[in-house]
C-alpha positions in Angstrom: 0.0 0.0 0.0 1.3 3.5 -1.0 1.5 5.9 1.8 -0.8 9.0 1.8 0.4 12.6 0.3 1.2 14.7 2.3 -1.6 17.2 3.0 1.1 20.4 2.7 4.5 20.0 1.2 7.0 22.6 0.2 8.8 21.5 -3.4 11.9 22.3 -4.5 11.4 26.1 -3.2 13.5 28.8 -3.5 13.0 31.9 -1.8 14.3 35.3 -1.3 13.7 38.8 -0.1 14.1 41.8 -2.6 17.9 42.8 -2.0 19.0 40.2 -0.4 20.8 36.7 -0.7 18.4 33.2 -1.0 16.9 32.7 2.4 15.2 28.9 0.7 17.4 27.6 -2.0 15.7 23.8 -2.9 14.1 23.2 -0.1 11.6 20.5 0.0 9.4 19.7 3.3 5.9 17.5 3.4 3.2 17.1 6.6 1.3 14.9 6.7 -2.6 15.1 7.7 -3.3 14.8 11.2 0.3 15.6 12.6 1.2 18.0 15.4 4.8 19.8 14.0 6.5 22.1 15.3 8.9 24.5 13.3 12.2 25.5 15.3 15.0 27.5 14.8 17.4 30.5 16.0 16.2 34.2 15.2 16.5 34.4 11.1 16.5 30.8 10.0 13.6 31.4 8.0 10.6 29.7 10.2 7.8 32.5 9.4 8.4 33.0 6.2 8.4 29.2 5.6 4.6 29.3 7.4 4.3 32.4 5.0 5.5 30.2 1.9 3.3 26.8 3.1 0.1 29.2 3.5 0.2 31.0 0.3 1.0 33.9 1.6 4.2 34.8 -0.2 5.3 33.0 -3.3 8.2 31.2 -3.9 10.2 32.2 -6.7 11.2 28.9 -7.9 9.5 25.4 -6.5 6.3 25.2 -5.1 3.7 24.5 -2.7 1.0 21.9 -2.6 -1.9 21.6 -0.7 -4.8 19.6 -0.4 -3.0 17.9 -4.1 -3.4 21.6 -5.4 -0.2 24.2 -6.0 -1.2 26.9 -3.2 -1.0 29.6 -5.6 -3.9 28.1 -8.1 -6.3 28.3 -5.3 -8.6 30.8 -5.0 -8.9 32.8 -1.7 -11.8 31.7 -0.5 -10.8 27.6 -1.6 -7.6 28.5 0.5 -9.6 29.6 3.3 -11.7 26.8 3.8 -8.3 24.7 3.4 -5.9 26.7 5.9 -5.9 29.2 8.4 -3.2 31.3 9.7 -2.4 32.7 13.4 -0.3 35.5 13.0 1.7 37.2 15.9 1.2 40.6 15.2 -3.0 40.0 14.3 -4.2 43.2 15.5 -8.0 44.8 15.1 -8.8 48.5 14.1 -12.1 49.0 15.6 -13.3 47.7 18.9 -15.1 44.4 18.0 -16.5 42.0 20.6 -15.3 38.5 20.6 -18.4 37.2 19.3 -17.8 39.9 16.1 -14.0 38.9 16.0 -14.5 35.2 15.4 -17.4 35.4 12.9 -14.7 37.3 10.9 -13.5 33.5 10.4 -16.9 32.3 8.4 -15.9 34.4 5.8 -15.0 32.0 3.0 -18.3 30.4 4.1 -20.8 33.3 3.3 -23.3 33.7 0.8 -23.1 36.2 -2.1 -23.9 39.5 0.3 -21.6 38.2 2.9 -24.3 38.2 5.8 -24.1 35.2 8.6 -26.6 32.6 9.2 -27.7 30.3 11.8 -25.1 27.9 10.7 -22.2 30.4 11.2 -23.5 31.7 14.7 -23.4 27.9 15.7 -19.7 27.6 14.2 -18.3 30.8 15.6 -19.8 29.7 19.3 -18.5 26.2 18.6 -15.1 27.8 18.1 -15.2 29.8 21.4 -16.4 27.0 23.2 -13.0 24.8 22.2 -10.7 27.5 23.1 -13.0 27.8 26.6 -14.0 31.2 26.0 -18.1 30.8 25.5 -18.4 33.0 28.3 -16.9 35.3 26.6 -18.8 36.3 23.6 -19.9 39.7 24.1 -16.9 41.3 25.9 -15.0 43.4 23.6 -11.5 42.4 22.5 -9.8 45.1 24.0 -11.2 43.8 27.5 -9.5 40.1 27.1 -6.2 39.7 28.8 -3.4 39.1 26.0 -4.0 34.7 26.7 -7.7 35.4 25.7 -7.1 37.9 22.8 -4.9 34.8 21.6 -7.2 32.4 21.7 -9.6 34.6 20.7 -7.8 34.7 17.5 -7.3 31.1 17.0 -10.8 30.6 18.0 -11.7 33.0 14.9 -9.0 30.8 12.7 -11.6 27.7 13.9 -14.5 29.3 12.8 -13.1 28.8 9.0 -13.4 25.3 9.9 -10.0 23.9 8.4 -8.0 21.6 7.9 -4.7 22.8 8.4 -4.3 25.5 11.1 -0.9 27.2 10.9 0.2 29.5 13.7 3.2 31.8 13.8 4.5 31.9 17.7 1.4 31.4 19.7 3.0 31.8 22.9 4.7 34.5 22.6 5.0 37.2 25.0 2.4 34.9 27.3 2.8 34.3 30.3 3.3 29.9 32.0 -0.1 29.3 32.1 -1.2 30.3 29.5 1.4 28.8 27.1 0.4 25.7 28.3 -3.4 26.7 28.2 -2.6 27.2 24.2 -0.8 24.4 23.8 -3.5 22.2 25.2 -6.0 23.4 23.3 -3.7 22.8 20.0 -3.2 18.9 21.1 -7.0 18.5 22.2 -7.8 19.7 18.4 -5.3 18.0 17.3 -6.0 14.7 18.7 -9.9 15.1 19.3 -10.4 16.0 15.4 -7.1 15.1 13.6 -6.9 18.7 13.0 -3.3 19.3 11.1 -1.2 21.6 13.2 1.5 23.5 12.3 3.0 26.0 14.9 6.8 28.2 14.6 8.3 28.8 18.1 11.1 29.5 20.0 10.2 27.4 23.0 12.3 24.4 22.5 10.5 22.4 25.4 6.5 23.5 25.0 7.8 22.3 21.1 8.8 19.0 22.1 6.0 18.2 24.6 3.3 19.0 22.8 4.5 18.7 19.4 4.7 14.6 17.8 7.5 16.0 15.4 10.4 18.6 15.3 11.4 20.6 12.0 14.5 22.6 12.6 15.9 25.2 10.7 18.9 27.1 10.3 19.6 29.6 8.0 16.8 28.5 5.7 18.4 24.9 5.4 16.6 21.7 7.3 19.4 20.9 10.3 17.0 18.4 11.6 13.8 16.7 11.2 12.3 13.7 13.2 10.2 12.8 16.7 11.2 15.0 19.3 13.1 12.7 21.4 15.2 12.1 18.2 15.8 15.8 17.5 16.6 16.9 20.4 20.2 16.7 21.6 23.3 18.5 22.6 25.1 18.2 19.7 22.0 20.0 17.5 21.8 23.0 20.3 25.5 23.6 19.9 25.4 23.9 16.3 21.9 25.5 15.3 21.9 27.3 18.8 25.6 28.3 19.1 24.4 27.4 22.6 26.0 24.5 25.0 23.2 23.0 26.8 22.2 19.6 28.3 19.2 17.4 26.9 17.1 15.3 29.7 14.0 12.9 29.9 10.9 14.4 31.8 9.9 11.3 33.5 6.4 12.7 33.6 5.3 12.9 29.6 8.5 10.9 28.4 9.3 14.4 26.4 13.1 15.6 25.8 13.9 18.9 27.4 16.5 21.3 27.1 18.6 22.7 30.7 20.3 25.7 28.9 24.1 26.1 30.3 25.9 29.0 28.4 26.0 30.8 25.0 29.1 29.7 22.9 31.3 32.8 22.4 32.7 33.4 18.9 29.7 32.9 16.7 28.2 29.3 15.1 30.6 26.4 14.5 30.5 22.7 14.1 31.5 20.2 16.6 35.6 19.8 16.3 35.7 23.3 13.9 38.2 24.3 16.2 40.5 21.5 17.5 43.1 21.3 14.7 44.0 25.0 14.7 43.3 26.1 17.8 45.7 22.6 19.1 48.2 23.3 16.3 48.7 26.7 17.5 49.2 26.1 21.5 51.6 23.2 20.2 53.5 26.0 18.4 54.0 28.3 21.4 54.6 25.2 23.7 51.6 25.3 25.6 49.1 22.2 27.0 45.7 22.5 26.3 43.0 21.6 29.3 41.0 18.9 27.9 37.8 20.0 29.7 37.8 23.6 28.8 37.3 22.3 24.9 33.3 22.5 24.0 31.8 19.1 24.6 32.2 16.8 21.8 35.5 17.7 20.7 37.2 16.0 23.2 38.3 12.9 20.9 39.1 15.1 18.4 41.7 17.3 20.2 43.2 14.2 22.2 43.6 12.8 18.6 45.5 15.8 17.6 47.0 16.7 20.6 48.6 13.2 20.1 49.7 13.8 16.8 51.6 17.0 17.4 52.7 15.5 20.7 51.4 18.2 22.1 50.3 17.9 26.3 46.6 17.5 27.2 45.9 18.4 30.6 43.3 16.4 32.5 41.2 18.7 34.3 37.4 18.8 35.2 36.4 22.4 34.3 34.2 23.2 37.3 36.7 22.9 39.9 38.5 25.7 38.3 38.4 29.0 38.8 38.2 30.4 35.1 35.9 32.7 33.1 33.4 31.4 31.4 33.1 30.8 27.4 37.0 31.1 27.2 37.4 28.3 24.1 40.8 27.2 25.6 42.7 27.2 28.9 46.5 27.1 28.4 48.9 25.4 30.9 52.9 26.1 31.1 55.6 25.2 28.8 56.6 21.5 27.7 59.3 20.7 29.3 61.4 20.0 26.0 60.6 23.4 25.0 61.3 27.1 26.6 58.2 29.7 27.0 58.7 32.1 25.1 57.4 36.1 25.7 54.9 36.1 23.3 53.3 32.7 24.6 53.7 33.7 28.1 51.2 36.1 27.4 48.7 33.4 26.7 49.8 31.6 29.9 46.3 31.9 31.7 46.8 28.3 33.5 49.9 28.1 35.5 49.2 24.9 36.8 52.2 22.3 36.2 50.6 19.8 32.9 49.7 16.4 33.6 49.9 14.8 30.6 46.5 12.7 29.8 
């Protein structure tokens, strides 16, 4: 048996902003109906415009998008509506509306040829605010809602179009705990309760990984990773999407991945073991030993593999028992003994601790 197309899928897309270089270049994506995923990524790696690109709101310049078996673009608005709706971030009402008002916005691709609600799209809008627990809500106006119920508000009003893909640029941002997880919940009750295909961008790695049955992660418009959470999530893919050294653990309580920040890395994105060869090469040069714990995690095989080769000391040392500042890429010990320290390397002599060769 053939496996189902995917419901949304990005093809061969390429993508750039007027004056500047290809954010997309050939990049290809597909979700499937029914899943809960996630979009990650560090600041500029392309997340909302790819939700821009999959909804039809910007075109690609080379590629495509399908939906539904249809390139996005063919579609007419109102087909697109009734396919997809989108949460943006910075939604925002001129006038004064009351919640009721707000979410019948949503039945638009549903009216008639004068555009005025019926029975059928009271019922939807209320059905709406009843799954985002707001039917009590109705005739307050927007401006009265805390900024949790103006969101939900808004995805409530997404619901009233009655889709089947709901896409939703940072839902949670600038909220507040509980009502992240208040969002979140209603996303996974829709999700589950009515296979409703969600779609969500986010910087919050963990609310991503709970919630969220698979992980797309970004970086500089290429995909760096792409998989079940518990897969995606790991040190090594922090350090070199995040430029950020952190640990990866098990909540014992939904079986979901989560990330314990530790400290930015200083000096700007690199790969695991970018730095060993040089950075070794050159304290072998001035004579120096290099700590072995102060090298980012993950490159410790590859410097004791070069320190070995230029047979050049590697200190043993555990890096929290010293008293050093933090993000330095290297500590330096003293001289080898088979070579004198000179006054240009004593000036990188930051360790002088005698070297224990490892």
């Amino acid at each position: 048996m053939s496996e189902a197309a995917p419901i949304l899928a990005a093809r061969a897309v390429r993508f750039r902003y007027p004056d500047a270089p290809p954010l997309f270049d050939d990049f290809s994506i597909g979700i499937n109906e029914g899943e809960f995923v996630s979009v990650l990524g560090p600041n500029g790696s392309g997340k909302t415009t790819l939700l821009r690109l999959l909804s039809g709101i910007l075109a690609p310049e080379g590629g495509d998008v399908v939906m539904a078996g249809q390139p996005v673009l063919s579609l007419r608005p109102r087909q697109r509506a009734r396919l997809v709706a989108v949460v943006l971030p910075e939604s925002s009402l001129l006038f004064d509306f009351s919640v009721l008002e707000v979410v019948l916005m949503g039945r638009a691709p549903h009216l008639g040829l004068f555009g005025l609600e019926g029975p059928a799209d009271f019922a939807a809008a209320r059905a709406a605010l009843s799954d985002v627990d707001l039917a009590d809500h109705q005739d307050k106006r927007l401006r009265e809602l805390s900024s949790g119920e103006r969101q939900r508000a808004l995805i409530a009003r997404a619901l009233a179009q009655q889709p089947r893909l709901l896409l939703l640029d940072e839902p949670t941002a600038f909220l507040d705990l509980k009502h992240r997880l208040q969002i979140y919940d209603i996303l996974r009750r829709l999700n589950r309760d009515r296979r409703l295909t969600v779609v969500t961008t986010s910087h919050d790695l963990n609310l991503a990984a709970r919630y969220g049955s698979r992980l797309i992660v970004l970086r500089a418009g290429r995909l760096a990773a792409d998989g079940v959470p518990v897969a995606v999530l790991n040190a090594d893919l922090l350090r070199s999407v995040y430029d950020t050294e952190a640990r990866v653990e098990i909540d014992p309580g939904t079986g979901a991945p989560y990330v314990v920040p530790i400290a930015p890395i200083a000096g700007g994105p690199r790969e695991p073991g970018q730095h060993s060869w040089c950075a070794v090469f050159l304290l072998a040069l001035f004579g120096l030993s290099l700590l072995h714990s102060a090298s980012p995690h993950g490159d410790a095989q590859r410097d004791c593999a070069t320190c070995k080769a230029l047979h050049a000391p590697l200190i043993a040392h555990r890096l929290e028992t010293m008293a050093a500042p933090a993000g330095l890429p290297a500590l330096l010990a003293g001289p080898r003994a088979d070579r004198p320290l000179t006054a240009d390397a004593r000036r990188f002599n930051l360790l002088r601790a005698p070297p224990v060769v490892a």
